[in-house]
Backbone as JSON Lines, residues from 0, in Angstrom:
{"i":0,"aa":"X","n":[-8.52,48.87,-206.65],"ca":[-7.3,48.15,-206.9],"c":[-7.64,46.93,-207.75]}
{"i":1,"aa":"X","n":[-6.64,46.59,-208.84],"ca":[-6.85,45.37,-209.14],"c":[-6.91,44.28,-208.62]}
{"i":2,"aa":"X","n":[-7.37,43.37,-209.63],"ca":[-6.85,41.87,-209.03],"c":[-5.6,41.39,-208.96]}
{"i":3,"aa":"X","n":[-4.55,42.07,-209.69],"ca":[-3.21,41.82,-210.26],"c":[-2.14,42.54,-208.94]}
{"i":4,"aa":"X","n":[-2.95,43.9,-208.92],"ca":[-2.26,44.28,-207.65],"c":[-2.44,43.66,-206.54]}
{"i":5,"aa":"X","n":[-3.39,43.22,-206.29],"ca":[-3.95,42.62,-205.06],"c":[-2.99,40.82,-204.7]}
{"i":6,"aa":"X","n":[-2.99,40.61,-206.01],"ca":[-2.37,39.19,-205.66],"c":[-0.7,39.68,-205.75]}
{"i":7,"aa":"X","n":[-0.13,40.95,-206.23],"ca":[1.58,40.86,-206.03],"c":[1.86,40.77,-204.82]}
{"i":8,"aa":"X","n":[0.73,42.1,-204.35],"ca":[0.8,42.57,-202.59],"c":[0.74,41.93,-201.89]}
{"i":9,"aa":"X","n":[-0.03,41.08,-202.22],"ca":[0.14,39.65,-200.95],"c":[0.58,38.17,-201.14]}
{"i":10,"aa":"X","n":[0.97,38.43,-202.68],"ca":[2.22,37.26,-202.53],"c":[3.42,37.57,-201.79]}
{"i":11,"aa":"X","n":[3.79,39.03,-202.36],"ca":[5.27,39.91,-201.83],"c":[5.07,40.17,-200.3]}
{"i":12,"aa":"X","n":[4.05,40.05,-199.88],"ca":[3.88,40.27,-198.23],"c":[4.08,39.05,-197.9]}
{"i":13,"aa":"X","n":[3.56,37.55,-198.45],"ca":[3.65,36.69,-197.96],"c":[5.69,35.82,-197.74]}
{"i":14,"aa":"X","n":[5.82,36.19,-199.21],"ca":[7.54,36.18,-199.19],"c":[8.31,36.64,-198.13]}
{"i":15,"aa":"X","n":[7.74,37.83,-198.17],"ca":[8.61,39.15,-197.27],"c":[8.39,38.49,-195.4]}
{"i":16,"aa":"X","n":[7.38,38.27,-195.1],"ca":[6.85,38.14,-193.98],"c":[7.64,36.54,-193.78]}
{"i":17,"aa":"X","n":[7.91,35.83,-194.45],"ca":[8.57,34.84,-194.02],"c":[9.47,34.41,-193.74]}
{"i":18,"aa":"X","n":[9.9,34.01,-191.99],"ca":[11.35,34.11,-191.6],"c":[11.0,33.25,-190.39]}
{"i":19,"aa":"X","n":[11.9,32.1,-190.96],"ca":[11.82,31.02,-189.99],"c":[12.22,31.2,-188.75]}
{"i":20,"aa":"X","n":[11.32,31.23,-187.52],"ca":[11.59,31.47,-186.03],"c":[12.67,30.46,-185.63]}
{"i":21,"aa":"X","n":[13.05,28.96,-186.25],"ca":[13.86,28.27,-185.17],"c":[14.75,27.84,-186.71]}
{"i":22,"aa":"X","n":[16.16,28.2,-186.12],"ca":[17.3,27.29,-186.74],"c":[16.83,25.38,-187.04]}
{"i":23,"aa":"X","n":[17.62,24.79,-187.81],"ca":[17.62,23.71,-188.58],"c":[18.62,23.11,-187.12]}
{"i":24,"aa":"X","n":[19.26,23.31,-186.49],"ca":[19.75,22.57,-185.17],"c":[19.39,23.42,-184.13]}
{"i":25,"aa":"X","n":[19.37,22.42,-182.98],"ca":[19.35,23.5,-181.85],"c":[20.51,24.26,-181.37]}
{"i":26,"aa":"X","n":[20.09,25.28,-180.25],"ca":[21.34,26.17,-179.74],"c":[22.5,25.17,-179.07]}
{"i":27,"aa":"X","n":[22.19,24.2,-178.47],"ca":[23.09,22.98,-177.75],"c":[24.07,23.09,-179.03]}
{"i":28,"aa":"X","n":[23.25,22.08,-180.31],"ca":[24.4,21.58,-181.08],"c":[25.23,22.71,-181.66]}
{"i":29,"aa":"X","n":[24.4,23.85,-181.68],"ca":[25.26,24.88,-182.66],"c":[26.07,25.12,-181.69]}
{"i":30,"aa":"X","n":[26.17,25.44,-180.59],"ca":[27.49,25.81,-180.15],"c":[28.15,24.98,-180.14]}
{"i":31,"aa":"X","n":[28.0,23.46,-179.83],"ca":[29.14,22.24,-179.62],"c":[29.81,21.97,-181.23]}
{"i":32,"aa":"X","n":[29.22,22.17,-182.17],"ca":[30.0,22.27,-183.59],"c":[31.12,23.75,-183.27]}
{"i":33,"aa":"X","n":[30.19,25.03,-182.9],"ca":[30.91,26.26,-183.2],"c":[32.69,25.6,-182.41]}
{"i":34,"aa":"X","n":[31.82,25.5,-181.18],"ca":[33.59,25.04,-180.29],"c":[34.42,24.12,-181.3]}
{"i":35,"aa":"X","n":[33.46,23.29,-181.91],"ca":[34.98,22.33,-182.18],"c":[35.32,23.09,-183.98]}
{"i":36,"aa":"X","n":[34.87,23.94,-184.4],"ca":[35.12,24.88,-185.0],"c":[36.54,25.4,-185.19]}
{"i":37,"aa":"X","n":[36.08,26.33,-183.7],"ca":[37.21,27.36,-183.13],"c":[38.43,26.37,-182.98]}
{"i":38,"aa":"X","n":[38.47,25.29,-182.17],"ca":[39.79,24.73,-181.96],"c":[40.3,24.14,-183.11]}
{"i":39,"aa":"X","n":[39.5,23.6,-184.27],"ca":[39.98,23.61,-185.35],"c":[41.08,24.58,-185.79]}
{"i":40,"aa":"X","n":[39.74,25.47,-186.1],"ca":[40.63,26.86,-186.51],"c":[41.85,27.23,-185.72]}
{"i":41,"aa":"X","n":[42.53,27.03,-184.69],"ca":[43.25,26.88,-183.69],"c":[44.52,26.48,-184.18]}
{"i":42,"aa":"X","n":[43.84,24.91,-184.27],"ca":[45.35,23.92,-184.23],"c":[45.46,23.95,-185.6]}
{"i":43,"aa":"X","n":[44.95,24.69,-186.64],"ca":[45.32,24.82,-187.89],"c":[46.1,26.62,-188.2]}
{"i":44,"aa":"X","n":[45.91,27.54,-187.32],"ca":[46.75,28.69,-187.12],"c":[47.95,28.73,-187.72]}
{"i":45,"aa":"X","n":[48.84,28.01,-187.87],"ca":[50.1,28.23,-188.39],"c":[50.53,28.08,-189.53]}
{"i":46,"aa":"X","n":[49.68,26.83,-190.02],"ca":[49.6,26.22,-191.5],"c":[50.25,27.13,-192.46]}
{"i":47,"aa":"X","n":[50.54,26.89,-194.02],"ca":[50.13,27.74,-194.93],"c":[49.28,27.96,-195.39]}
{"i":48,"aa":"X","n":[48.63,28.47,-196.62],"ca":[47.29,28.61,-196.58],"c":[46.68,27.13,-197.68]}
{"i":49,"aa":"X","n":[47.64,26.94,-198.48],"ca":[47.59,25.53,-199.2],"c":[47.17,24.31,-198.45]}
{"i":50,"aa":"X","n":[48.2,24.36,-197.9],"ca":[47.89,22.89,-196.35],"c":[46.65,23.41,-195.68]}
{"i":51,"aa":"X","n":[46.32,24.33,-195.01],"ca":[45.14,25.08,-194.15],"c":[44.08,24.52,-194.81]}
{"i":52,"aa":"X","n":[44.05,25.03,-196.12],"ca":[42.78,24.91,-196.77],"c":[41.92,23.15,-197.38]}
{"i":53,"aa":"X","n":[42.94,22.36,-197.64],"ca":[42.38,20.71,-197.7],"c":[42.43,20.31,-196.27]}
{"i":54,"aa":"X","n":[43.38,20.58,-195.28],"ca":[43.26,20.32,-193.51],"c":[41.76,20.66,-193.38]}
{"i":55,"aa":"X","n":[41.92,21.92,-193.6],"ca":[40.08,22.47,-193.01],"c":[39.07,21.51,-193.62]}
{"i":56,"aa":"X","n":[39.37,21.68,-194.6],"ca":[38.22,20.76,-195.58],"c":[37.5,19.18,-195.14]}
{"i":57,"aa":"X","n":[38.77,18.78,-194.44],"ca":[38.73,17.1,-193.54],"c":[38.18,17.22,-191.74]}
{"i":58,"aa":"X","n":[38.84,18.08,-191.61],"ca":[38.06,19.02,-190.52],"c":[36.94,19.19,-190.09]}
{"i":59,"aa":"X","n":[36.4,20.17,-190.9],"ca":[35.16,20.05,-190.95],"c":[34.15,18.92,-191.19]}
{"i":60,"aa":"X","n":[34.4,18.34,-192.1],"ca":[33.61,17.16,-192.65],"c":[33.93,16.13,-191.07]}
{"i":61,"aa":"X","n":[34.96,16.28,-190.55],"ca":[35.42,14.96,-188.82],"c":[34.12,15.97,-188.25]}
{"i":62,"aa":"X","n":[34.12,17.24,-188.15],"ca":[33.49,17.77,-187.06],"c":[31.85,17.67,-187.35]}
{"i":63,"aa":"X","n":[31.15,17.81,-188.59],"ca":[30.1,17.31,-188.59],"c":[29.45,16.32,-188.93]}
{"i":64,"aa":"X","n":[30.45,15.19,-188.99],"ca":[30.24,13.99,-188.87],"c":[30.27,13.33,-187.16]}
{"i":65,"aa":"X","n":[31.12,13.88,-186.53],"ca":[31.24,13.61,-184.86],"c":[29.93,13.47,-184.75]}
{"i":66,"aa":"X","n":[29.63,15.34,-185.15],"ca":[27.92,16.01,-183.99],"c":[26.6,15.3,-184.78]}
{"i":67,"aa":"X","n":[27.56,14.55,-186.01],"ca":[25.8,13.92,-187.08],"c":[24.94,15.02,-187.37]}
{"i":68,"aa":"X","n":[25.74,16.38,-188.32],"ca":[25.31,17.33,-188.41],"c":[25.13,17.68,-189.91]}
{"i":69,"aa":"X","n":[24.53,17.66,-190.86],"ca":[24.76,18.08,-192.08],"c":[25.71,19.16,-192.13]}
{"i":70,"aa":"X","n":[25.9,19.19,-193.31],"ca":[26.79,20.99,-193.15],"c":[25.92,21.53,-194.1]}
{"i":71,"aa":"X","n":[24.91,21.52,-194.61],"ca":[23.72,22.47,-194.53],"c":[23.04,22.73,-193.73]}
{"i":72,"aa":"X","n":[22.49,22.04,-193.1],"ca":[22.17,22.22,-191.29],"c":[22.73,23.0,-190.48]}
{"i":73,"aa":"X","n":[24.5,23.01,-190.59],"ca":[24.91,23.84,-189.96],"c":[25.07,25.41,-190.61]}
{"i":74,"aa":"X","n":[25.02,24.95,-192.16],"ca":[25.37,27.02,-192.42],"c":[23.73,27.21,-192.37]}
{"i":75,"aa":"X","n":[22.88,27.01,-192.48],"ca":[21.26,27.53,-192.29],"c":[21.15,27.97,-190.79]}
{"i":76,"aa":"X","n":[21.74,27.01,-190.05],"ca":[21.72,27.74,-188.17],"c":[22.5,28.75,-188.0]}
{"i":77,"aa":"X","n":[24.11,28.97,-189.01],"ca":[24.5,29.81,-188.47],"c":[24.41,30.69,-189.23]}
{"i":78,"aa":"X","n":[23.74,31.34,-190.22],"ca":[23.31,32.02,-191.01],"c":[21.96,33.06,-190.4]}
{"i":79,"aa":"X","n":[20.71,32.16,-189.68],"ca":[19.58,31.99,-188.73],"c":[20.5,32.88,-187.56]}
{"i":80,"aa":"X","n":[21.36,32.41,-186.85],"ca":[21.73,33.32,-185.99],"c":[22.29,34.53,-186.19]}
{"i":81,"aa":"X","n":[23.31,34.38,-187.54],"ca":[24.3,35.83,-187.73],"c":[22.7,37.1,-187.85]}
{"i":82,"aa":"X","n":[21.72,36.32,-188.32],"ca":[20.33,37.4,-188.73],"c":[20.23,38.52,-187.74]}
{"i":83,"aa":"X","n":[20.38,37.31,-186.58],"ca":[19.66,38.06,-185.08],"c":[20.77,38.32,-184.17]}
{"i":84,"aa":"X","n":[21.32,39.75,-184.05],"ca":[22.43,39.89,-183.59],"c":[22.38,39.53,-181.91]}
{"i":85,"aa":"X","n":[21.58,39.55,-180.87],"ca":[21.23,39.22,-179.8],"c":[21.39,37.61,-179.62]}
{"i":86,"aa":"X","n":[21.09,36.71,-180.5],"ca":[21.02,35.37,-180.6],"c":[22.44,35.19,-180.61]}
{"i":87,"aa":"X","n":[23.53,35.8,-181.9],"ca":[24.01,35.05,-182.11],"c":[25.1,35.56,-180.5]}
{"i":88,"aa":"X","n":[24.86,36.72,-179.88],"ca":[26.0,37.03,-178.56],"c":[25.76,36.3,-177.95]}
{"i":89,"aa":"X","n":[24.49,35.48,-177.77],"ca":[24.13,34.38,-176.48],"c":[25.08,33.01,-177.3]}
{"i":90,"aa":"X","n":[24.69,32.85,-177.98],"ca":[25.76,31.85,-179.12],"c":[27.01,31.63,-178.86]}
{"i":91,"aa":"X","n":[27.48,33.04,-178.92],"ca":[29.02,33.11,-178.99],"c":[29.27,33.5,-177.38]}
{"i":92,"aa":"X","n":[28.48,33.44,-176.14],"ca":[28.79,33.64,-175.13],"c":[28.53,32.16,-174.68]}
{"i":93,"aa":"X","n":[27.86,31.2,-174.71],"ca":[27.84,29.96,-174.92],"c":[29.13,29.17,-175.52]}
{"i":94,"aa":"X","n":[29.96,29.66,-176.18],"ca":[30.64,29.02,-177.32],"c":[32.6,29.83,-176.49]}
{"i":95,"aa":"X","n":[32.2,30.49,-175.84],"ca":[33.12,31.17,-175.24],"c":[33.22,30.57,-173.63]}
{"i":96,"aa":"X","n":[32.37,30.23,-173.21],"ca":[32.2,29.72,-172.08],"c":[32.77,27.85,-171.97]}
{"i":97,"aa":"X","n":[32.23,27.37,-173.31],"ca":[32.97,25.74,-173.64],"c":[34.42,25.85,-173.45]}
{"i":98,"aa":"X","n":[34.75,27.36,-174.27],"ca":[36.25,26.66,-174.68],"c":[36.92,27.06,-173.44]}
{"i":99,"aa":"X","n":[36.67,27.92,-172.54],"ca":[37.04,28.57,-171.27],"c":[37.32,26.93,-170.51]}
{"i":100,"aa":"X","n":[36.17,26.28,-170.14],"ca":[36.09,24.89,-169.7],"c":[37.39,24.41,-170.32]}
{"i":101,"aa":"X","n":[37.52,24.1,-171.51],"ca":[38.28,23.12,-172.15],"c":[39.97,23.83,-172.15]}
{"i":102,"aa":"X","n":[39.83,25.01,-172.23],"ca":[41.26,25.35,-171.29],"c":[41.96,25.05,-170.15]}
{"i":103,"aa":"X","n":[40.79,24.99,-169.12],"ca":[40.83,25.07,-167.77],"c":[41.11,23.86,-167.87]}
{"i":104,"aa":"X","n":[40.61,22.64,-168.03],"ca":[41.09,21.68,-168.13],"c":[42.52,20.8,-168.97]}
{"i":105,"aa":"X","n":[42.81,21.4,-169.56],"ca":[44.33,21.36,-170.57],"c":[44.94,21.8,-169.62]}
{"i":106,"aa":"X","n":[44.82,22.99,-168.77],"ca":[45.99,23.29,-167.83],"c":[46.0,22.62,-166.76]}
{"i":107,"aa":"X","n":[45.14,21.38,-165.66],"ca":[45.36,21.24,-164.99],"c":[46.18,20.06,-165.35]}
């Protein structure tokens, strides 16, 4: 084998082989953004899509400014999770379990 082959193969192995084990936030914050996400997405449901779309825009920017979250930070975590389909059900069973709380409490 060459030298030429030898260095693609294990540059392209080294590329290939690389996949960051831990998200840019932890699982805590990613779900406490995802929740205030969802209720976003929520209390913006009815909108049109004109209004929806600059609403969201302020939205978002309140919600990762609250958690002191970049919003590259946050699409790299949730990007990191959509990867790993097991991660992201613990995620979204985490994130399902907040808003359950935060119901339960609105109704009493």
């Amino acid at each position: 084998m060459s030298w030429k082959a030898i260095f693609c193969f294990s540059f392209l192995a080294t590329i290939g082989c690389h996949r960051p084990e831990r998200p840019p936030l932890d699982m805590k914050k990613l779900v406490e953004v995802l929740v205030d996400i969802h209720l976003a997405e929520a209390a913006m449901q009815n909108l049109t899509i004109s209004v929806k779309d600059s609403i969201a825009t302020r939205y978002y920017q309140q919600i990762y400014t609250i958690h002191g979250v970049k919003e590259e930070d946050f699409d790299s975590a949730f990007t990191f999770v959509k990867q790993r389909p097991k991660l992201m059900a613990k995620v979204y069973e985490r994130v399902v379990e907040e808003l359950n709380k935060k119901k339960i409490k609105s109704d009493n």
